[in-house]
RODO-2510 file (C-alpha; in nm, 4 decimals, decimal comma):
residues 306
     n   res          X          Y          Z
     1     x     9,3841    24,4770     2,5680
     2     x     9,1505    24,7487     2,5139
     3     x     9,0106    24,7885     2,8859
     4     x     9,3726    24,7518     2,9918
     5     x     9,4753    25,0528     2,7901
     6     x     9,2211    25,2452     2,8588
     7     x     9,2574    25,1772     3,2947
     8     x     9,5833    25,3289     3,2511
     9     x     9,5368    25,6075     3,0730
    10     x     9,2882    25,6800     3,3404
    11     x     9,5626    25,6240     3,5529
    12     x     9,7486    25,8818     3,4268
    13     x     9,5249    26,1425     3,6048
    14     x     9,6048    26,0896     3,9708
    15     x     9,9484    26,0611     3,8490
    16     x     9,9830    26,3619     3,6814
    17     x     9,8047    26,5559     3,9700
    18     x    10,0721    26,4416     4,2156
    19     x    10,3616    26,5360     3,9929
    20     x    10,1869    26,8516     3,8992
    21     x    10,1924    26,9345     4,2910
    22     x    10,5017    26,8186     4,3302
    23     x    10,6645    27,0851     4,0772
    24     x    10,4698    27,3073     4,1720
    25     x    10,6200    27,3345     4,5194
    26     x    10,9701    27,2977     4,4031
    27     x    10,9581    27,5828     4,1040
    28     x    10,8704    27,7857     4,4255
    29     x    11,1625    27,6704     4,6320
    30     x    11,4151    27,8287     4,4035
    31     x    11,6215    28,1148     4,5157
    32     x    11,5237    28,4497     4,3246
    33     x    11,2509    28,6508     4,2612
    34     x    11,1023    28,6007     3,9421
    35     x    10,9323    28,9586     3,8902
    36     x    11,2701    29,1305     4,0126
    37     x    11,4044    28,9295     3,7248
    38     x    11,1328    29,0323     3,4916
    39     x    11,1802    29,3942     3,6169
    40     x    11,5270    29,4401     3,6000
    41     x    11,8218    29,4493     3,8470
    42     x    11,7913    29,8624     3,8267
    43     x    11,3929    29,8500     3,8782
    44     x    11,2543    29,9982     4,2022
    45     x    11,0632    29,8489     4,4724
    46     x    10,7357    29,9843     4,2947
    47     x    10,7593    29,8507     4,0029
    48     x    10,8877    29,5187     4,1051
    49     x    10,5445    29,4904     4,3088
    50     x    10,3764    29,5626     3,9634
    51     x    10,5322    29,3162     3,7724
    52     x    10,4824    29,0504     4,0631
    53     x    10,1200    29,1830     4,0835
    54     x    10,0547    29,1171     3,7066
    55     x    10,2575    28,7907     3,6952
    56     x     9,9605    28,6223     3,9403
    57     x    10,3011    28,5962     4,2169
    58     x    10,1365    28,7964     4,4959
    59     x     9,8356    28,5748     4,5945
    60     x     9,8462    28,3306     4,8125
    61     x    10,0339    27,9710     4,7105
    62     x     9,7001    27,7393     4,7075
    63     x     9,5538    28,0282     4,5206
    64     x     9,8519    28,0117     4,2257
    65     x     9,8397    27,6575     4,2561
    66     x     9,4683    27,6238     4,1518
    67     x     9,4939    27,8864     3,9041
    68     x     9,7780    27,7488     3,6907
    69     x     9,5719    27,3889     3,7536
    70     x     9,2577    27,5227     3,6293
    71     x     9,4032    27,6453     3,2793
    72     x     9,5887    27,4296     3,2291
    73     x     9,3373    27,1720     3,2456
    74     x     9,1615    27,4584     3,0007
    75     x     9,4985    27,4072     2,7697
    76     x     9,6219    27,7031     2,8794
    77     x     9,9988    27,6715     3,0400
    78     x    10,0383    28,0666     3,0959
    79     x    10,2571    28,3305     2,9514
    80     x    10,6375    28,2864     3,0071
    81     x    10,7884    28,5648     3,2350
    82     x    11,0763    28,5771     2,9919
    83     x    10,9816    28,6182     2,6438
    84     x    10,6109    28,7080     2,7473
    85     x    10,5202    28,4589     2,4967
    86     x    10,2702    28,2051     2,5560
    87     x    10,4172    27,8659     2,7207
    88     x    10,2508    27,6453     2,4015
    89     x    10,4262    27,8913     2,1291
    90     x    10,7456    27,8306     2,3081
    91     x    10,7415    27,4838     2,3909
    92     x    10,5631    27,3829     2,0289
    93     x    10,8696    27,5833     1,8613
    94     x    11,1944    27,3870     2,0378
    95     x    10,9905    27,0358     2,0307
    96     x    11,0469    26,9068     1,7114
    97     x    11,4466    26,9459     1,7438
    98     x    11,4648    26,8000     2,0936
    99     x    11,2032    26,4631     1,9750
   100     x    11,3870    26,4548     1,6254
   101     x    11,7354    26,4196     1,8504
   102     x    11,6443    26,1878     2,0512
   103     x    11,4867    25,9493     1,8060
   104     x    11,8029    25,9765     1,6128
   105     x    12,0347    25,8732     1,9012
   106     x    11,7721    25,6237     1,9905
   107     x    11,7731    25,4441     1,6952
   108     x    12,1362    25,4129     1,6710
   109     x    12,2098    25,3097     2,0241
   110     x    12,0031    25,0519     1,9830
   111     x    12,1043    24,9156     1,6456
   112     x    12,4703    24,9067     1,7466
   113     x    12,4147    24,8448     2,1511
   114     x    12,1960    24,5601     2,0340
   115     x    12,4426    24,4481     1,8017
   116     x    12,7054    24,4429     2,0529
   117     x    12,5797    24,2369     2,3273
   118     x    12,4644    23,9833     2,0813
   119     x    12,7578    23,9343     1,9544
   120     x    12,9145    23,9488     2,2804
   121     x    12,6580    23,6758     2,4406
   122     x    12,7046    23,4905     2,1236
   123     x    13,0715    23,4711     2,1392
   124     x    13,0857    23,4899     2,5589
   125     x    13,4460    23,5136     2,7320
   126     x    13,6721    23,5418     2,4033
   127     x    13,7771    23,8302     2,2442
   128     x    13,5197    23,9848     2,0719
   129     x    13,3025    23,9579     2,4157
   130     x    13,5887    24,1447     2,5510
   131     x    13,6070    24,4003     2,3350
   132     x    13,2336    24,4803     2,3256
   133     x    13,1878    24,4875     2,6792
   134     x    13,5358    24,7432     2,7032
   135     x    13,2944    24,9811     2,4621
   136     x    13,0316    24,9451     2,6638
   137     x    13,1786    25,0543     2,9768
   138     x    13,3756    25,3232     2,8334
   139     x    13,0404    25,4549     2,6988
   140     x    12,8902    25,4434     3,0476
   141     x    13,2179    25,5777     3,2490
   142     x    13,2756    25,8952     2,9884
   143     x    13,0723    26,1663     3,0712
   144     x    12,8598    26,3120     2,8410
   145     x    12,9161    26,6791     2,8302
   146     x    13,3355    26,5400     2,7842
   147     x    13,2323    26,3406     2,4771
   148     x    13,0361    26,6203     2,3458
   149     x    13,3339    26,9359     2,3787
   150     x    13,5935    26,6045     2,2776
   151     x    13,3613    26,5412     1,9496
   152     x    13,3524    26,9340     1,8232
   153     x    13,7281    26,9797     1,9235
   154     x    13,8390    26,6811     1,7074
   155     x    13,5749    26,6627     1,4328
   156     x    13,4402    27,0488     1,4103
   157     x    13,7752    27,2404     1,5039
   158     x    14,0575    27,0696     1,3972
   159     x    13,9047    26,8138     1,1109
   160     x    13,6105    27,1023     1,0108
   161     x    13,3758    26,8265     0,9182
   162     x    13,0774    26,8978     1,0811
   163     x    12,8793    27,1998     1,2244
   164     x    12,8715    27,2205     1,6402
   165     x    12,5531    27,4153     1,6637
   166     x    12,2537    27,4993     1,4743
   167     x    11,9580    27,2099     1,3923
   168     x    11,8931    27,3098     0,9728
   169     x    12,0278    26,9592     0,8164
   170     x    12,1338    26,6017     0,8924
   171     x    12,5236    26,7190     0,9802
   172     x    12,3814    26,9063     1,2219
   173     x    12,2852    26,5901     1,4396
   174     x    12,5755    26,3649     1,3656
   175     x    12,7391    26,4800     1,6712
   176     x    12,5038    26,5561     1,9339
   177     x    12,3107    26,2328     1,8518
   178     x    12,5978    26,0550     1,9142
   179     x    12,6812    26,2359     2,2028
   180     x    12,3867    26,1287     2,3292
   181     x    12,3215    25,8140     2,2630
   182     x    12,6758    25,6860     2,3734
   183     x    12,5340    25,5824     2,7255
   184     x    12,2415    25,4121     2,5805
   185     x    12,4221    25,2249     2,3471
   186     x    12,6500    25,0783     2,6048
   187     x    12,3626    25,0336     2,8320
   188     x    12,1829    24,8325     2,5613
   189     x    12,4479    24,6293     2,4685
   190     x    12,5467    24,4856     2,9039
   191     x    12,1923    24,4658     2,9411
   192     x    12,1319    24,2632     2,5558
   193     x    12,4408    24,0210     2,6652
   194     x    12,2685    23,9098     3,0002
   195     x    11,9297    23,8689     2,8266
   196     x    12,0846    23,6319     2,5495
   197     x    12,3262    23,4540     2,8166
   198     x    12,0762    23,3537     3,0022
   199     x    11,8037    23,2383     2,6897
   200     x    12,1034    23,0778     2,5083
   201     x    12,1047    22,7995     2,8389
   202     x    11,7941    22,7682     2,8145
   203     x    11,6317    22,3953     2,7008
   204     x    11,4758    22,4761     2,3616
   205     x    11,7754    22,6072     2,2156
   206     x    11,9990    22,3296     2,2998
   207     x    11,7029    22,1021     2,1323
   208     x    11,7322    22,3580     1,8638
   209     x    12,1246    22,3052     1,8247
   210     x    12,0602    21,8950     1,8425
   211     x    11,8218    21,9179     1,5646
   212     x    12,0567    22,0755     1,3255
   213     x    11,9292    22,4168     1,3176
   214     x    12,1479    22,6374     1,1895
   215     x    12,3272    22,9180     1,4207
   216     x    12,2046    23,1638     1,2774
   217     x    11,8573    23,0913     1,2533
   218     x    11,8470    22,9563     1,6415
   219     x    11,9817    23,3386     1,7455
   220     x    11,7047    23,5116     1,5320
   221     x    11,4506    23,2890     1,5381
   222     x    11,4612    23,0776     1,9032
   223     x    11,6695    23,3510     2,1055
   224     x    11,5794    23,7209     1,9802
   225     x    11,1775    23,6934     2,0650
   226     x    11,2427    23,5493     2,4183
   227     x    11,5177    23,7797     2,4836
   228     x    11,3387    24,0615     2,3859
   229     x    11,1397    24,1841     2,6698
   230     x    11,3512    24,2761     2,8985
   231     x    11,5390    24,4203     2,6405
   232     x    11,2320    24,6255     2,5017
   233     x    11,2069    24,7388     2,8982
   234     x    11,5347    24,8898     2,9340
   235     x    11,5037    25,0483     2,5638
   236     x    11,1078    25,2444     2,6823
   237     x    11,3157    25,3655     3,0090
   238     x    11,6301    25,4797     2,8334
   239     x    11,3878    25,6119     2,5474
   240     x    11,2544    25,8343     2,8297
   241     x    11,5898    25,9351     3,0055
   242     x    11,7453    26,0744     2,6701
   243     x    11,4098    26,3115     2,6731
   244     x    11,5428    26,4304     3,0026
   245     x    11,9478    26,3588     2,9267
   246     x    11,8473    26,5810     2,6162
   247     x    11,8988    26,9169     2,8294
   248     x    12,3099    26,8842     2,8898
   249     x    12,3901    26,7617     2,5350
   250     x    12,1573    27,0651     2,4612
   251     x    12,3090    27,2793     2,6367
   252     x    12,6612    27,1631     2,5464
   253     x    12,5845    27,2045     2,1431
   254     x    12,3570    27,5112     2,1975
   255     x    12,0778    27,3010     2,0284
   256     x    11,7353    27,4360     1,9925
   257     x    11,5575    27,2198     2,1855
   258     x    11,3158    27,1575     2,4996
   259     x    11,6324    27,1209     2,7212
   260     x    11,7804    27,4597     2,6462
   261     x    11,4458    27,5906     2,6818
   262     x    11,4526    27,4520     3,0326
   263     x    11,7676    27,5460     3,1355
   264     x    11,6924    27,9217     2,9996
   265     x    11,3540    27,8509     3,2036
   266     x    11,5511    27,8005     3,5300
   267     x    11,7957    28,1340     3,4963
   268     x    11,5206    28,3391     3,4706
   269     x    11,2824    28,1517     3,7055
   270     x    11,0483    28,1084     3,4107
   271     x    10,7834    27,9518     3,6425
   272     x    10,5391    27,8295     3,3897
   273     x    10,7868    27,7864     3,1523
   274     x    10,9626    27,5478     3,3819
   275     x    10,6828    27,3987     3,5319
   276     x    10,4725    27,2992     3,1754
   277     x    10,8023    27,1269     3,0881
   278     x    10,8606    26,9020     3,3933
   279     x    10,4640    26,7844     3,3564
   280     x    10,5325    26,7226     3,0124
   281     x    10,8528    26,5222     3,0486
   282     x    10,7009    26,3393     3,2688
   283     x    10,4033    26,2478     3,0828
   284     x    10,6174    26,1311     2,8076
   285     x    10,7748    25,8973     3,0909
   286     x    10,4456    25,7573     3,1451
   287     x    10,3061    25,6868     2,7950
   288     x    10,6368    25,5205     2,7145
   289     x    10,6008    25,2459     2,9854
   290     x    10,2523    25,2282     2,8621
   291     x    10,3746    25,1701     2,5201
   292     x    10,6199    24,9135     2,6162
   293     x    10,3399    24,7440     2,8440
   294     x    10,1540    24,7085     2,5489
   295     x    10,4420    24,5950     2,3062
   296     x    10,4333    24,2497     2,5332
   297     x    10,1730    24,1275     2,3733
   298     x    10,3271    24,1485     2,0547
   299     x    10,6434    24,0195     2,1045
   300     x    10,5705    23,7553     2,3230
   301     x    10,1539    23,5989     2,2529
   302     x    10,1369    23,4153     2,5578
   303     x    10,0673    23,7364     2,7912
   304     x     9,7641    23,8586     2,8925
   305     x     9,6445    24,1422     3,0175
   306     x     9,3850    24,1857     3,2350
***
């Protein structure tokens, strides 16, 4: 298990190198010029080639490539064009809101999307399968920046229950997190349902059933391990899409976060800014899968890794 974990965090090296290139290229591709940005709209021609001057922007490509390579391998992800702020202050500031959010409207996507296609797969083709798999596509089919101005408008403007913007105390997540985690939830529970269908055929639990096991105790105890990892799959990727799914509900509630950090990034043409973000988004990608590689082992005893 060890060697195994340790060969892919190596991997992560050649991996990270690619993507790094990869941004790198496309934060240059985008329309605008960052230092007339920086300089102002009213700034003239000589002071625009100042600002691009001190900003590193007037060397050659491979030259700013290597440079913004070298520190950051150093720790050092620049100064943001926009705040002139260094990248790490900003990025360590709007972290813990965006992580805190997501973990919140991971948790309770999967509580209640696991819950649903249980039941669902438990109960298959009557009428609570019906209505559980009706929530789950509605959750998929409803966008989510229409959930999220539906949610303020019903429970922040007309009920004035809860707060629409601002991350200082639980209330404060109630809404995006749910806002959020509405298309994980339904993706959990469709994807749950076919894992169970298909373990509930299976021989062992029909022994299971002829041995006078109880129903209960055959769902937790024969079906949830062995439907589990797939299930544990879809939950690392989805983990890793509301990181990224994080920047419209962030943008929609205003929310402190990494995403409307981003999306500030990208007006301004924040270049390290914008491209310390996509490398670290990505990186969380990674270490998830790794994660869920290595939850395998737990959750089912017989796999091996090599």
């Amino acid at each position: 298990m060890l060697n195994y974990f340790l060969k892919r965090l190596l991997g992560l090296i050649p991996t990270l190198l690619i993507v790094a290139v990869l941004v790198f290229l496309f934060v240059h591709m985008l329309p605008g010029d960052p230092a007339r940005l920086a300089a102002g709209q009213d700034a003239d021609e000589q002071t625009v080639a100042m600002v691009r001057a001190e900003l590193g922007l007037d060397k050659p490509l491979p030259q700013q490539f290597v440079n913004f390579f070298t520190h950051m391998l150093q720790g050092d992800f620049g100064t943001s064009i926009r705040t002139r702020r260094p990248v790490a202050t900003e990025i360590g500031e709007r972290f813990f809101p965006t992580v805190m959010l997501t973990i919140t409207s991971m948790v309770w996507a999967v509580i209640f999307g696991m819950a649903i296609g249980i039941v669902s797969a438990v109960y298959r083709n009557k009428w609570p399968d019906r209505l559980g798999m009706t929530l789950a596509v509605s959750g998929i089919s409803f966008p989510a920046f229409a959930l999220g101005m539906l949610l303020m408008q019903i429970f922040s403007v007309q009920l004035g229950w809860l707060p629409t913007v601002g991350a200082s105390s639980w209330k404060h997540y109630i809404l995006p997190s749910i806002t959020l985690g509405a298309a994980v939830a339904a993706v959990m529970a469709r994807f749950t349902r076919a894992s169970f269908v298909e373990v509930i055929q299976e021989d062992f639990v029909r022994t299971a059933r002829a041995k006078g096991v109880r129903e209960r105790a055959v769902i937790i105890k024969h079906c949830l391990r062995n439907a589990l990892i797939p299930v544990v799959t879809m939950m690392g990727l989805q983990f890793g899409f509301l990181l990224g799914g994080s920047i419209l509900v962030e943008a929609v509630f205003n929310w402190p976060g990494l995403g409307r950090l981003l999306v500030d990034a990208v007006q301004m043409r924040d270049y390290p800014v914008i491209q310390t973000l996509v490398l670290l988004f990505s990186l969380e990608f990674i270490l998830i899968n790794l994660v869920v590689d290595v939850l395998y082992g737990y959750i089912n005893p017989t796999i091996r890794y090599k």
